[in-house]
C-alpha positions as CSV (number, residue, x, y, z in Angstrom):
1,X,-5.5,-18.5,-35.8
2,X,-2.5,-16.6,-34.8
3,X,-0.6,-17.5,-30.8
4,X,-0.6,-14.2,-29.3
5,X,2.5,-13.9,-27.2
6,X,2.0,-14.0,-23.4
7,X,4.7,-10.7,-21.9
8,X,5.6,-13.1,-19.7
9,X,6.6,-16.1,-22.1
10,X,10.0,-17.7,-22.0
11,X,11.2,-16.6,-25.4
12,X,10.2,-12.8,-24.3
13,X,12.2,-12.9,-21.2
14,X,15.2,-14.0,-23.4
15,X,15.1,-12.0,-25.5
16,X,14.6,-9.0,-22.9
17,X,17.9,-10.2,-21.4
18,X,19.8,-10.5,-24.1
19,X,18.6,-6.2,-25.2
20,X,20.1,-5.9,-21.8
21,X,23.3,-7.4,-22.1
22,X,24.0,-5.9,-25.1
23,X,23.3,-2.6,-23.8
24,X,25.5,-3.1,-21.4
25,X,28.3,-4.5,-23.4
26,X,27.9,-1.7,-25.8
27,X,28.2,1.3,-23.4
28,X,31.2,-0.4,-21.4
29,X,33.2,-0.6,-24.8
30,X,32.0,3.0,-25.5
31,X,33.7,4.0,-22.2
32,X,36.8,2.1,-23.2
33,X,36.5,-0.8,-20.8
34,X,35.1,-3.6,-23.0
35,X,35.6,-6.5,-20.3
36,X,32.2,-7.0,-18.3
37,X,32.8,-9.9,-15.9
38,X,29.6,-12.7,-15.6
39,X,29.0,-10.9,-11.9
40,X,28.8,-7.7,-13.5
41,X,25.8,-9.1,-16.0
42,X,24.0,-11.0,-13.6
43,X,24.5,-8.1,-11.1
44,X,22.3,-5.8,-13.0
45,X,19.9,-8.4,-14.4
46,X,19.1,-9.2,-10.8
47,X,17.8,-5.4,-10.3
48,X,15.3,-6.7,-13.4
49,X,14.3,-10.3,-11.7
50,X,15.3,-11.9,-15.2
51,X,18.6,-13.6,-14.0
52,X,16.8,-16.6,-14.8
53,X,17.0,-16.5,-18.5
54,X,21.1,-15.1,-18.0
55,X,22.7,-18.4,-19.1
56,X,20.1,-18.9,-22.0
57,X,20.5,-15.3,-23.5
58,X,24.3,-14.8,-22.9
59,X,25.0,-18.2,-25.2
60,X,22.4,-17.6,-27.6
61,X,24.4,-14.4,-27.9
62,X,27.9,-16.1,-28.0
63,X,26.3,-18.4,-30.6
64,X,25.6,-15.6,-32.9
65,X,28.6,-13.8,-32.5
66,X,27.5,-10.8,-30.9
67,X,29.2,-11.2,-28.2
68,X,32.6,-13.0,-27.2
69,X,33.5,-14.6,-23.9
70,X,37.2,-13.7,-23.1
71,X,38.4,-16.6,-20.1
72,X,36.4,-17.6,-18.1
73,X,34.2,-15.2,-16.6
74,X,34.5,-12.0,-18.9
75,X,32.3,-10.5,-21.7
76,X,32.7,-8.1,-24.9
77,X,30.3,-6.9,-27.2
78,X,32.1,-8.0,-31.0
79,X,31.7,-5.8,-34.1
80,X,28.5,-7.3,-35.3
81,X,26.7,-6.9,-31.6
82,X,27.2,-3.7,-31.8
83,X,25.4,-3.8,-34.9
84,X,22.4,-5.3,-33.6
85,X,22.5,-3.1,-30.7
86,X,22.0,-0.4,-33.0
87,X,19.3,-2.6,-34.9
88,X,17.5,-3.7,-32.1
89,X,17.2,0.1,-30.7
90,X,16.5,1.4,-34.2
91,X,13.3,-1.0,-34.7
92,X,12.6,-0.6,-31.2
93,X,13.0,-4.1,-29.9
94,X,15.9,-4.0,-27.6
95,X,13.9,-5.0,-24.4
């Protein structure tokens, strides 16, 4: 027997956070201002009531190198998030 996955399950909400930071990322360095500071991020994820999962998803992002954290409190999108932007939107999973 298969687990169906509950909308509102942990992993889900991650994973939801992390499409939205990388959406972010990636039109900020399309506009030629790469930096996003941490307020920024959590700024907009608090309009979506998923600043809860922000730490979680913006490592698991650092982690795999989608994403780089430049001092303290600032954010890019690297090369290979923008690639999985792209994948995420193309197979339709980026939220």
């Amino acid at each position: 027997m298969n687990k169906i996955q509950n909308p509102e399950d942990s992993e889900s909400g991650i994973h939801k956070v992390e499409g939205i930071i990388l959406e972010k990322l990636f039109v900020r360095s399309n506009e030629q201002t790469p930096l996003t500071s941490d307020s920024e991020l959590r700024e907009i994820l608090t309009e979506t009531s998923d600043s809860v999962n922000f730490d979680i998803a913006i490592e698991n992002l650092i982690v795999a190198g989608f994403v780089s954290r430049i001092g303290d409190n600032e954010f890019q999108i690297t090369m290979n998030g923008s690639e999985e932007h792209s994948r995420r939107t193309n197979a339709d999973v980026l939220f």
